[in-house]
C-alpha positions as a Markdown table, in Angstrom:
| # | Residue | x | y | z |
|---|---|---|---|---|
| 1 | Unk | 16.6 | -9.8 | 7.0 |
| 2 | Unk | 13.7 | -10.6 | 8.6 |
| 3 | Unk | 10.2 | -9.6 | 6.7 |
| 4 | Unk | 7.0 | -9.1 | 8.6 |
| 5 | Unk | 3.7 | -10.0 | 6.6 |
| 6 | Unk | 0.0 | -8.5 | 8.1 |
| 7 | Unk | -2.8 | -7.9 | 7.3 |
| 8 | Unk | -3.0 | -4.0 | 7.8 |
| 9 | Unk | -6.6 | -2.5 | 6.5 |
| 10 | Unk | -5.1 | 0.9 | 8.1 |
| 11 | Unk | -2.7 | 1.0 | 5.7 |
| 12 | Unk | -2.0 | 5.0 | 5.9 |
| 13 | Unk | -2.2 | 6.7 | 2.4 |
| 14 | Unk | 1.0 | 8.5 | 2.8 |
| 15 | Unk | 2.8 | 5.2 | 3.5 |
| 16 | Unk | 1.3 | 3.5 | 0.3 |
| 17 | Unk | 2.3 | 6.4 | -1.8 |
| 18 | Unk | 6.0 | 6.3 | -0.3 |
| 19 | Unk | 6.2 | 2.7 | -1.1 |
| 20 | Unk | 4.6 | 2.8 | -4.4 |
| 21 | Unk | 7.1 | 5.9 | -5.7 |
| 22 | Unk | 10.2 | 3.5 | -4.6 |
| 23 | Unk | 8.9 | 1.2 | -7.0 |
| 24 | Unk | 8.0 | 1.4 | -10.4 |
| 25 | Unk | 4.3 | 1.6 | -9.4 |
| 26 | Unk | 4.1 | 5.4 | -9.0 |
| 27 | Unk | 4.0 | 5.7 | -12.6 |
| 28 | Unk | 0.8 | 3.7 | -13.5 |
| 29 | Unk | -0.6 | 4.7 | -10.0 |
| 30 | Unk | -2.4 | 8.6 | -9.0 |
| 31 | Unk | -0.1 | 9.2 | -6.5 |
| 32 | Unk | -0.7 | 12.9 | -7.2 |
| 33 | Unk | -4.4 | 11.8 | -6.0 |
| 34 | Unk | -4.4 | 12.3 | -2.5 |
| 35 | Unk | -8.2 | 11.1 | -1.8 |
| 36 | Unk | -8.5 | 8.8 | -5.2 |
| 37 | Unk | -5.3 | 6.3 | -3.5 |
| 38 | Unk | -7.5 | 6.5 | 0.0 |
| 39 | Unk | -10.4 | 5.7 | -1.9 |
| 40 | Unk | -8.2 | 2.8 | -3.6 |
| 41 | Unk | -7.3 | 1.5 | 0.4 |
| 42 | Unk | -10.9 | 1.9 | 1.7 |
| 43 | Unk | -12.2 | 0.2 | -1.0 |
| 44 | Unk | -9.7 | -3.0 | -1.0 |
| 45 | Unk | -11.5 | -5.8 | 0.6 |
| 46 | Unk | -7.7 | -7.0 | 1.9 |
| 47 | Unk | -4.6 | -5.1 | 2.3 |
| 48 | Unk | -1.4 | -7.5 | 3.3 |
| 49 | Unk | 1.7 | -5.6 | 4.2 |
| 50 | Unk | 5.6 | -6.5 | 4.1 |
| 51 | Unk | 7.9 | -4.5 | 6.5 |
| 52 | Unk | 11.8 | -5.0 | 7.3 |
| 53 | Unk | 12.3 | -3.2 | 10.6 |
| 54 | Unk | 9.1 | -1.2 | 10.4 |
| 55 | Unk | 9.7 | 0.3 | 6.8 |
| 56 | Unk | 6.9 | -0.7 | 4.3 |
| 57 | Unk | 8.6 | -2.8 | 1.5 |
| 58 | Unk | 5.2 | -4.1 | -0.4 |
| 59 | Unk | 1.5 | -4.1 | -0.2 |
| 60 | Unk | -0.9 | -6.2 | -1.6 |
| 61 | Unk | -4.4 | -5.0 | -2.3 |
| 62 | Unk | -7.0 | -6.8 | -3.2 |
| 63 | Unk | -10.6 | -6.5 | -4.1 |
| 64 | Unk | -13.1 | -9.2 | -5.2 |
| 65 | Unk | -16.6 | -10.1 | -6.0 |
């Protein structure tokens, strides 16, 4: 398997939703909240990406001071 890291800051919203409600993260996340989780990505000062054959397997947002 062969796992593609980048830095994506265009992360589409739909994509982190789909990833986060595979995981365990939709239930501590507003997934229901379309414009709150763009908010979330626009307001990330880095978003890394993991994809296996062009599927989104993980994101890593960050924000800092």
């Amino acid at each position: 398997m062969n796992v593609i890291y980048v830095r994506e800051p265009g992360l589409s919203a739909k994509e982190f939703i789909d990833v986060l409600q595979r995981s365990t993260l939709a239930e501590r996340r507003p997934v229901d909240d379309l414009e709150r989780i763009k908010a979330m990505l626009a307001n990330a000062d880095l978003v890394l990406t993991a994809r296996v054959d062009g599927r989104l397997v993980g994101v890593s947002r960050a924000i800092s001071d």
